[in-house]
Backbone as a printed PyTorch tensor [residue, N CA C, xyz], in Angstrom:
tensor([[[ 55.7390, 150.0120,  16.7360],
         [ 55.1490, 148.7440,  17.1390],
         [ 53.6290, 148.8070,  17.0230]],

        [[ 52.7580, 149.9240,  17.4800],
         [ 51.2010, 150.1440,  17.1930],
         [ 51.0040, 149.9650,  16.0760]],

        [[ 51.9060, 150.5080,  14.7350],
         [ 51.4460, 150.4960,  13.6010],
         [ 51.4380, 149.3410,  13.1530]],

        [[ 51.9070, 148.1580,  13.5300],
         [ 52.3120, 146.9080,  13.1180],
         [ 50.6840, 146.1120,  13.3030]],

        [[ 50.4300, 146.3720,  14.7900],
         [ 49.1520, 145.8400,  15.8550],
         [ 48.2590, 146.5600,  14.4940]],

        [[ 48.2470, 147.6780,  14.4030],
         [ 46.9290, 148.6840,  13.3930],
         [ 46.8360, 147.4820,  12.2500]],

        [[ 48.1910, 147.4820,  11.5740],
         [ 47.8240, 147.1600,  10.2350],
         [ 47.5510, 145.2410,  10.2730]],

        [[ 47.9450, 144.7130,  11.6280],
         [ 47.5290, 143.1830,  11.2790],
         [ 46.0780, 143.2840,  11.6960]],

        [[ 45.4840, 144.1670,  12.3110],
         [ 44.2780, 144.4820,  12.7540],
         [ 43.5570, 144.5430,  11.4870]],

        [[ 43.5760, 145.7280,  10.7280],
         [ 42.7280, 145.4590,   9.8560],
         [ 42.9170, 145.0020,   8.7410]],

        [[ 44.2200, 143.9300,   8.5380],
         [ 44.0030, 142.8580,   7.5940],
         [ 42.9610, 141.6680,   8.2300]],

        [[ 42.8050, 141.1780,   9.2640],
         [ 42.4030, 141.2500,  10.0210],
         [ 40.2180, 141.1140,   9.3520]],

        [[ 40.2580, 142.1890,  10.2520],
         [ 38.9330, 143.2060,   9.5140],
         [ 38.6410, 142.8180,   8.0400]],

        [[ 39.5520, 142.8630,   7.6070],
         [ 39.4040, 142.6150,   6.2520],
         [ 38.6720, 141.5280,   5.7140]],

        [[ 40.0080, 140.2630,   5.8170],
         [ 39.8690, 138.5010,   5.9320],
         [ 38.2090, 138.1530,   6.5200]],

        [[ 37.9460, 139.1650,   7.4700],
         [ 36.5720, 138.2940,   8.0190],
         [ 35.3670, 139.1040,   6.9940]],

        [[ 35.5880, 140.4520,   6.5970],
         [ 34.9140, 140.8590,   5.9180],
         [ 34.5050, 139.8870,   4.7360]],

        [[ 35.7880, 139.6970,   4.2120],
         [ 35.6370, 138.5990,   3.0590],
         [ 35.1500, 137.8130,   3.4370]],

        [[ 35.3990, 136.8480,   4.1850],
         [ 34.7980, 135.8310,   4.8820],
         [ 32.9900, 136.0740,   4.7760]],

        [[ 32.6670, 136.7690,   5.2680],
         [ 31.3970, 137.2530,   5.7260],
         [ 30.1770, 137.3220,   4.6210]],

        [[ 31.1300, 138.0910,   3.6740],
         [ 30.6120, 138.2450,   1.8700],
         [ 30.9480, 136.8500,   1.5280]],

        [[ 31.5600, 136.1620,   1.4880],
         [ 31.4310, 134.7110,   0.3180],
         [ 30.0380, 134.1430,   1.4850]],

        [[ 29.8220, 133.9710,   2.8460],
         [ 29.1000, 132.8600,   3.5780],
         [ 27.5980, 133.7100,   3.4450]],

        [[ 27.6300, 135.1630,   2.8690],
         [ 26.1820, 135.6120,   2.6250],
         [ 25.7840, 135.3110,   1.1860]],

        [[ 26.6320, 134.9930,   0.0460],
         [ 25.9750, 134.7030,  -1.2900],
         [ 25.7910, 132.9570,  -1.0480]],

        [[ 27.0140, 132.0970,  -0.5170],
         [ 26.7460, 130.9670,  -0.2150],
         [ 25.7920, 130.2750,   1.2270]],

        [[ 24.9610, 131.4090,   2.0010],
         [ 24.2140, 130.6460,   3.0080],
         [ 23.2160, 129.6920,   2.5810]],

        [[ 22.6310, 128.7720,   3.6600],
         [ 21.7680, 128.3580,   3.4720],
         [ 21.6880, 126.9500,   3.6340]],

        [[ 20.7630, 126.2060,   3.5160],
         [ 21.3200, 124.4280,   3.5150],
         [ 21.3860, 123.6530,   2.3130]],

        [[ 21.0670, 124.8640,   1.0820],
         [ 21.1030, 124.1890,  -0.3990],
         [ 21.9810, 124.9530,  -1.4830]],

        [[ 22.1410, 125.6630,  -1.2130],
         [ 23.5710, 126.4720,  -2.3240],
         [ 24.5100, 125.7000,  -2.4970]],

        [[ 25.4490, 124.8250,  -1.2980],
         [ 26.3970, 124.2990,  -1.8790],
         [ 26.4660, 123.0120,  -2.2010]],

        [[ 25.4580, 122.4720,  -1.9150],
         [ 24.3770, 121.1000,  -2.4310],
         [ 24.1050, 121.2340,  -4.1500]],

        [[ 23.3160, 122.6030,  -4.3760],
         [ 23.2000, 122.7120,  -5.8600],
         [ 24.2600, 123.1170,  -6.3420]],

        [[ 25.7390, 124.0830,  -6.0460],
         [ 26.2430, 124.3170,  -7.0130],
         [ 27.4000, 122.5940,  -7.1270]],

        [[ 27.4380, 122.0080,  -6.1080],
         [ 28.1800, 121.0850,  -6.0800],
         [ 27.4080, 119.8920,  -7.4850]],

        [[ 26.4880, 119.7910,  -7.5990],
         [ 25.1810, 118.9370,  -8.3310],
         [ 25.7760, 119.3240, -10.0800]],

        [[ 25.6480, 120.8550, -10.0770],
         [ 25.8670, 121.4790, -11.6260],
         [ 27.4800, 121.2550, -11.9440]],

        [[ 28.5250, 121.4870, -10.6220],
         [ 29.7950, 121.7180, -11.2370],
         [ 30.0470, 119.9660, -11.0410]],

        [[ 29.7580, 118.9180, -10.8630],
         [ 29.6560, 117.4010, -10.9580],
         [ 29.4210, 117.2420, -12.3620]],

        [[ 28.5040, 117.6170, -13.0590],
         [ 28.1850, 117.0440, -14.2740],
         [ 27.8670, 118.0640, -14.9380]],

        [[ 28.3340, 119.7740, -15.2550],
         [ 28.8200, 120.5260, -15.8930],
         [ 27.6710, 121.2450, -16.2240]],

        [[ 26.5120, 120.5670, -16.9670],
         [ 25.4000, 121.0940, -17.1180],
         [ 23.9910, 120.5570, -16.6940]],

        [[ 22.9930, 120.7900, -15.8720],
         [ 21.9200, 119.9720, -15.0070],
         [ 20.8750, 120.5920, -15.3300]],

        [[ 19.9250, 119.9040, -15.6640],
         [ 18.1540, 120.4960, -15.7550],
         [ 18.2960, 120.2720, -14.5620]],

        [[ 16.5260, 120.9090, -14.6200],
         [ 15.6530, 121.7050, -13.1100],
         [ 15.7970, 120.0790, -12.3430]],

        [[ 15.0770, 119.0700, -13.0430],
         [ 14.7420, 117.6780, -12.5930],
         [ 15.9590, 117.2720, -11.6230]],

        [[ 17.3140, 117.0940, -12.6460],
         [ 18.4060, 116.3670, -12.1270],
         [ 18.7510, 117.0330, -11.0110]],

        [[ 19.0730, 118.4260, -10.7480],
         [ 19.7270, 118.6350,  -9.4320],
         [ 18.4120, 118.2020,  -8.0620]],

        [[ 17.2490, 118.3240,  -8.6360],
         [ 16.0220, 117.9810,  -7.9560],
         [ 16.1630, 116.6370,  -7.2260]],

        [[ 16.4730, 116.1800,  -8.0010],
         [ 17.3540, 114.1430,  -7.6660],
         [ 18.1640, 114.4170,  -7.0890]],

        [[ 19.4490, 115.1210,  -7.3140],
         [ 20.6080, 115.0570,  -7.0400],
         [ 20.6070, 115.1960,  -4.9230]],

        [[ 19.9720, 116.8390,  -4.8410],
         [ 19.7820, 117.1000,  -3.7540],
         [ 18.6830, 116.6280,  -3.0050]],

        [[ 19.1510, 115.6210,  -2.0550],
         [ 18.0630, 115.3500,  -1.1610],
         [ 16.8720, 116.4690,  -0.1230]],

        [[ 16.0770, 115.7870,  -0.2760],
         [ 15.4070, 116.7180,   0.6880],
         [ 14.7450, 118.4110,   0.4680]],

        [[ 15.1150, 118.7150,  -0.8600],
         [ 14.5810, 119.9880,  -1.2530],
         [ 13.3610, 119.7540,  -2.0290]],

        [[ 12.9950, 120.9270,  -1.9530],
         [ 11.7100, 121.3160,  -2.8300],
         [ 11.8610, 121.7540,  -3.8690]],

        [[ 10.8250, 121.3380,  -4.8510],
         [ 10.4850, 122.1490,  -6.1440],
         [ 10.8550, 123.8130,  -5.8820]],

        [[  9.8370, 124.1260,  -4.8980],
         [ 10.0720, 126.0410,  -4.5410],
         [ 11.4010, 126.2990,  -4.3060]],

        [[ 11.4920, 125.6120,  -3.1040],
         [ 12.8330, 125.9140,  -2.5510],
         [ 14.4260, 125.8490,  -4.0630]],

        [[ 14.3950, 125.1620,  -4.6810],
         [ 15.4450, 124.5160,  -5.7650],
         [ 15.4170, 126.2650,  -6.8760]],

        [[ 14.0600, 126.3750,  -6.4930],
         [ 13.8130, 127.4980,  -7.6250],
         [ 14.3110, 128.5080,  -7.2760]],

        [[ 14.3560, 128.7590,  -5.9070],
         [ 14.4550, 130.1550,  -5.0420],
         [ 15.9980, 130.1920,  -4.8110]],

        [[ 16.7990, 129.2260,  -4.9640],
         [ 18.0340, 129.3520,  -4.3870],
         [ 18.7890, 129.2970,  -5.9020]],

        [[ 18.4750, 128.7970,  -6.8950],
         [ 18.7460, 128.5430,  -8.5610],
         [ 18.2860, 130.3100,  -8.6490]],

        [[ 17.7640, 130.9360,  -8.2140],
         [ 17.6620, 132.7580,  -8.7490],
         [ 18.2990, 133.4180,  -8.3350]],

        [[ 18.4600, 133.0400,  -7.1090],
         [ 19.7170, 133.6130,  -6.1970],
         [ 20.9260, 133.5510,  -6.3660]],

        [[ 21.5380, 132.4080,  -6.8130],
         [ 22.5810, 131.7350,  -7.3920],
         [ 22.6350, 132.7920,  -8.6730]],

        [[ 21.4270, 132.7910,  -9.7170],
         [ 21.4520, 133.7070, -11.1280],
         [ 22.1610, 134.7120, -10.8100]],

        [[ 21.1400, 135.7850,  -9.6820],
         [ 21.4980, 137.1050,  -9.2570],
         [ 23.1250, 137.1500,  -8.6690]],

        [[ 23.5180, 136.4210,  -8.2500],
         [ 24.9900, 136.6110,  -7.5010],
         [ 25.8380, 135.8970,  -8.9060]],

        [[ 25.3280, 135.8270, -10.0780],
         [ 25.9220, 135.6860, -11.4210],
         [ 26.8700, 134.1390, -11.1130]],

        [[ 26.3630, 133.3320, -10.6740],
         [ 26.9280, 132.1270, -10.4700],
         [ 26.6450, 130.8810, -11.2470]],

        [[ 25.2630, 130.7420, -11.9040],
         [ 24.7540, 129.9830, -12.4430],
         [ 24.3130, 130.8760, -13.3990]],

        [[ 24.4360, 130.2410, -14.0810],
         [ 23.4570, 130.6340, -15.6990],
         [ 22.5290, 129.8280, -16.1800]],

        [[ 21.3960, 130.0970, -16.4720],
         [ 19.8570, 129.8160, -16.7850],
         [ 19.7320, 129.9080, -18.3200]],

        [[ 19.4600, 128.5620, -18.8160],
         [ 19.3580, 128.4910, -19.9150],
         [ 17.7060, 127.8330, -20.1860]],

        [[ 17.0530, 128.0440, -21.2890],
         [ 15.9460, 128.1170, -22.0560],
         [ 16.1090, 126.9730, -22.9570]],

        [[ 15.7310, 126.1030, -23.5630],
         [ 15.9220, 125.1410, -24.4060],
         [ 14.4770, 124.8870, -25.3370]],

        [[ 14.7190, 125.0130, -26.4010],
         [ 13.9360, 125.0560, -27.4470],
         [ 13.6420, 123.8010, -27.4880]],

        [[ 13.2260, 123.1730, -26.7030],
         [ 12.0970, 121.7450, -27.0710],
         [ 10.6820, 121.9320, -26.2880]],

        [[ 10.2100, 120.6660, -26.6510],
         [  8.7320, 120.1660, -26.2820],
         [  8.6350, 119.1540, -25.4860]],

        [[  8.9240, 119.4360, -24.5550],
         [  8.5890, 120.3400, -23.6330],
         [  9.6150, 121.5440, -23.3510]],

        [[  9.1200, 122.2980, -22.9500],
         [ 10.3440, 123.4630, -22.4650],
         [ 11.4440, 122.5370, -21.6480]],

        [[ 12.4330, 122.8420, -21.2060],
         [ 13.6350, 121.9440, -20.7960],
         [ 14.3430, 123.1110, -20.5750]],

        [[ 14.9740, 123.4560, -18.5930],
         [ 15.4330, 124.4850, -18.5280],
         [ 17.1950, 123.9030, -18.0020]],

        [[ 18.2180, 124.7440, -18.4560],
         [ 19.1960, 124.1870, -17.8320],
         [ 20.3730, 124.8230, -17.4070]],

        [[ 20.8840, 124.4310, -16.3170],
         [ 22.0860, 125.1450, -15.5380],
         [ 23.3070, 125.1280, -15.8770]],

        [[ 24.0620, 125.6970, -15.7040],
         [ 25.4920, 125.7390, -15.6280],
         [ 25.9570, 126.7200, -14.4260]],

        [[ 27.2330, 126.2570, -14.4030],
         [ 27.7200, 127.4570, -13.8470],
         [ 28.3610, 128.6820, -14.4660]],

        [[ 28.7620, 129.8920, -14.2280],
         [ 29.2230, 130.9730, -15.2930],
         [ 30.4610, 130.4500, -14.6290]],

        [[ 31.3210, 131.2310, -15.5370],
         [ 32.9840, 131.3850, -15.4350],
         [ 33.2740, 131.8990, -14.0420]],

        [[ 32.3410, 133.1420, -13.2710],
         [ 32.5430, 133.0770, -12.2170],
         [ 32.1440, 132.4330, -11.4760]],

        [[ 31.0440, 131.5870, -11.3240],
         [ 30.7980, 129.9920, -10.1950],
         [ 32.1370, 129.4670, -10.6250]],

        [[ 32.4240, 129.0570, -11.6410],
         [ 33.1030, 128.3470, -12.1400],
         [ 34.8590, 128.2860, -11.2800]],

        [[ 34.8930, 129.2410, -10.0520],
         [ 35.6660, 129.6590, -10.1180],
         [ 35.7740, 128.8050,  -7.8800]],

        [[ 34.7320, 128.3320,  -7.9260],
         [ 34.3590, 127.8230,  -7.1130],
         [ 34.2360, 126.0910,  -6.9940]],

        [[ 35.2280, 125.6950,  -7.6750],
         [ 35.1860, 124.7320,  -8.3380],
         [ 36.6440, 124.2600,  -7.2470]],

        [[ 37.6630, 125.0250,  -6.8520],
         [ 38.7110, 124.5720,  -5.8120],
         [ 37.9990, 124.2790,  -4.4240]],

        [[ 37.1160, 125.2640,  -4.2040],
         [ 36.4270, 125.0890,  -2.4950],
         [ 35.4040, 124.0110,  -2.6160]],

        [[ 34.7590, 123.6160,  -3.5780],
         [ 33.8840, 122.3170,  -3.5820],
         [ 34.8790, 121.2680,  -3.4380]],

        [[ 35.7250, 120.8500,  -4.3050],
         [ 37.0160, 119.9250,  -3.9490],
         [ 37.4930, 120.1410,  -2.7000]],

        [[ 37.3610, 121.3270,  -2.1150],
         [ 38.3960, 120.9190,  -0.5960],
         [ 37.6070, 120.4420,  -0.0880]],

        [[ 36.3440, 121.2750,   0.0480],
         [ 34.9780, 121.1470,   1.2270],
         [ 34.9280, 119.3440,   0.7750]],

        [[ 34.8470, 118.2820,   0.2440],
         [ 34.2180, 117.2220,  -0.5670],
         [ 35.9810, 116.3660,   0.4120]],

        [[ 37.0930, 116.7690,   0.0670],
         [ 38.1170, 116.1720,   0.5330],
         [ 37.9640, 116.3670,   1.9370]],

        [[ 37.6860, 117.6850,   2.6780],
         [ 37.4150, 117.6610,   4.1560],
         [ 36.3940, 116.9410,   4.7620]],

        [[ 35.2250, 116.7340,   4.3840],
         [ 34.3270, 116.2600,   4.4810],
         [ 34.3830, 114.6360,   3.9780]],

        [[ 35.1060, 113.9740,   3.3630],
         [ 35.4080, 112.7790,   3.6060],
         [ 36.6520, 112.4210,   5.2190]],

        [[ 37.5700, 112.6670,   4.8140],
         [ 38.5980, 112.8640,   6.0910],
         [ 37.5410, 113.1250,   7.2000]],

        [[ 36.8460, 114.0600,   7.8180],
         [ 35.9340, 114.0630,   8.5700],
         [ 34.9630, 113.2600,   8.9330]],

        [[ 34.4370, 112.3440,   8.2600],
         [ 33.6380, 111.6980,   8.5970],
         [ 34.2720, 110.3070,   8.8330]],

        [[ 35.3800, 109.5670,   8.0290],
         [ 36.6290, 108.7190,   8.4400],
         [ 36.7550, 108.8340,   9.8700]],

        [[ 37.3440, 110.2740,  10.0570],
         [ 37.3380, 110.5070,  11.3100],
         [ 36.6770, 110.4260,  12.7420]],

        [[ 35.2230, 110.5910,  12.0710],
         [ 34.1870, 110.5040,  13.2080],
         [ 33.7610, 109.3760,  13.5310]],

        [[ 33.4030, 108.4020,  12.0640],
         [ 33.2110, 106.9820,  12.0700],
         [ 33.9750, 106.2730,  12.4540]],

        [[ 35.2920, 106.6080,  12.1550],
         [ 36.4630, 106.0250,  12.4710],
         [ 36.3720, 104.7830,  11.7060]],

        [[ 35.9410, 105.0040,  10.1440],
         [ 36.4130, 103.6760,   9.4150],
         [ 37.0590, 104.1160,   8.1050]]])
């Protein structure tokens, strides 16, 4: 019977571990604002998600778009015009984040139905 308690324990341990790792690459009040912006319309310059997300900054858009790079979620593209023209996507692995934006977007309507109650 202990071994049963052990092993739901550290599945357990586990689940929140995971937990813990997805809410440290996704913290913040603009990660899921921008990746929601790029996986909407597939590919976004610096400008558009700039529009898209209310309330951020130039710095701020930049700082969380590197972060996003580094955790290999977005990909940063270079565009050979005049003016330079930089643009996002998501990689195959953001890309993969594309079910939890749909729930979060379906919960978050239902929720607010809910609160408004209309």
């Amino acid at each position: 019977m202990g071994c049963k308690i052990e092993e739901f324990q550290q599945e357990q341990k586990k689940r929140m571990r995971a937990v813990q790792d997805s809410m440290d690459v996704l913290n913040g009040k603009w990660k899921i604002a921008i990746i929601t912006s790029i996986c909407c319309y597939g590919k976004r310059r610096f400008s558009d998600i700039l529009n898209d997300v209310d309330g951020i900054s130039n710095r701020m858009l930049s700082k969380e778009l590197k972060e996003l790079e580094i955790n290999q979620l977005v990909k940063r593209t270079v565009l050979d015009t005049q003016p330079i023209t930089v643009q996002y996507e998501l990689t195959e692995h953001g890309d993969t984040l594309q079910t939890i934006i749909s729930n979060l977007t379906d919960w978050g309507i239902a929720h607010r139905k809910r609160i408004i109650k209309k």
